[in-house]
N, C-alpha and C positions, 0 to 999 in steps of 0.2 A: 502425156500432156507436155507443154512446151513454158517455158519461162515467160510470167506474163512481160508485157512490152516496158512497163516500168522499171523492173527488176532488170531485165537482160541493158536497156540502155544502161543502168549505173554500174553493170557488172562489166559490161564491154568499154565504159569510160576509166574507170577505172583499170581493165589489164591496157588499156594502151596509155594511160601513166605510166603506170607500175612497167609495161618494156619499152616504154618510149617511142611508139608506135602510133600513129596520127590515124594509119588507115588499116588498124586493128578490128575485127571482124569477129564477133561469137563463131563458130560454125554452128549448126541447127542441134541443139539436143533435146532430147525427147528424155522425162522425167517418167518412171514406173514405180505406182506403187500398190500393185494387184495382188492376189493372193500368192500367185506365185512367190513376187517379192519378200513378200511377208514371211514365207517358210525358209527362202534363203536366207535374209537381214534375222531372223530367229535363230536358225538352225549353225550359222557362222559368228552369232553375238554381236552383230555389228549394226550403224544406223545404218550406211548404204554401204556401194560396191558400183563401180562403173567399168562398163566396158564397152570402149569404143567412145561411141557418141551416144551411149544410153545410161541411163543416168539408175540407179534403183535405189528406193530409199524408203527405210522403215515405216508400215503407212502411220504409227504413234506417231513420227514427226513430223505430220502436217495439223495444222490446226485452220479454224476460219475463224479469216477478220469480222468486223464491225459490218463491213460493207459485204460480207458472205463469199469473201474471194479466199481461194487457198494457198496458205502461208504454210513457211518454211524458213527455219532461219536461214538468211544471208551466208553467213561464215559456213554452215554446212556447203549452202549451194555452189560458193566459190571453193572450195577447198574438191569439190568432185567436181566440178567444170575445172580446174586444177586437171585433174586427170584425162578428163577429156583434152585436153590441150597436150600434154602430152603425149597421149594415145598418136596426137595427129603430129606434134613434130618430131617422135620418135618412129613413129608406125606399131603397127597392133601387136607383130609376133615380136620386135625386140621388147616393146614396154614387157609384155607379160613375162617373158622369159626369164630380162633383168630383176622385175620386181619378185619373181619368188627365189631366183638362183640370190639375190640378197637376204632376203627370207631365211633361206634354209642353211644359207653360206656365217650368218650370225648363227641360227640355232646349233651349229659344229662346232662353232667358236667357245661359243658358251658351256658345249657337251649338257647341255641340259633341254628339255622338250617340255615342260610342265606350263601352267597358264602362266606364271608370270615370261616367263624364259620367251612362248610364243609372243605375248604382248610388247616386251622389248624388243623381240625382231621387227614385228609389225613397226613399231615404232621409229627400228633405223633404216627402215627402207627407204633410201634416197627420194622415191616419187611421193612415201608419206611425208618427208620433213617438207620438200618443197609447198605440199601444199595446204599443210596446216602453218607455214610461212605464210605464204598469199591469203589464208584465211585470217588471221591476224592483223596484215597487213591490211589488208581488205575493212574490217573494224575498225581500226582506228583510222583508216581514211574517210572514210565512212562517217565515226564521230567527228574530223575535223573537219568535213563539209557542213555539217548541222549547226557548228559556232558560228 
């Protein structure tokens, strides 16, 4: 599935704020959340996981609105459209590469491997801070268009 059209216009107004970018462009991403997904987002404890321009995401984190349309927090959606933008101005094999040799490059640091140990690497990998930054950012821009 694809980002409905309201969603992607505030997502795409907002990163061309956020980079100062007038003729900033979503690229096309496609959202999964089939069984497949389900036993990855289960099996690695995570809500989603993006690769590329495909987006996967825990199917618990969809719900429907009022009007029977399927929702998904915001700050999730930008925080992995985050990565997808990445993906594309890094390219496929350096994102992957960087993001785990930082991974595993903390886990040596620390000499430790246990769940906390992985969840602080998770946490300093440079494409995770970025994009729980823009998700963030993303909120409170977000609540001050509402004012």
């Amino acid at each position: 599935m694809k980002l409905g059209e309201k969603s992607r216009v505030k997502i795409e107004t907002f990163f061309r704020e956020h980079f100062s970018d007038a003729g900033f462009v979503l690229p096309e991403i496609y959202f999964h959340s089939g069984r497949f997904t389900r036993i990855v987002t289960s099996a690695l404890k995570i809500e989603g996981i993006t690769v590329g321009k495909r987006i996967f995401i825990l199917p618990a984190s969809f719900w429907t609105s009022e009007k029977q349309n399927l929702r998904l927090d915001e700050g999730l959606v930008v925080h992995e459209v985050t990565h997808v933008l990445q993906y594309r101005r890094d390219g496929f094999f350096r994102f992957f590469r960087f993001y785990l040799t930082s991974y595993f490059a903390y886990l040596r640091r620390q000499k430790k491997w246990d769940a906390f140990a992985r969840t602080e690497a998770y946490l300093q990998i440079p494409y995770e801070v970025e994009a729980r930054e823009n998700a963030s950012r993303f909120v409170a821009w977000s609540r001050s268009r509402k004012n």
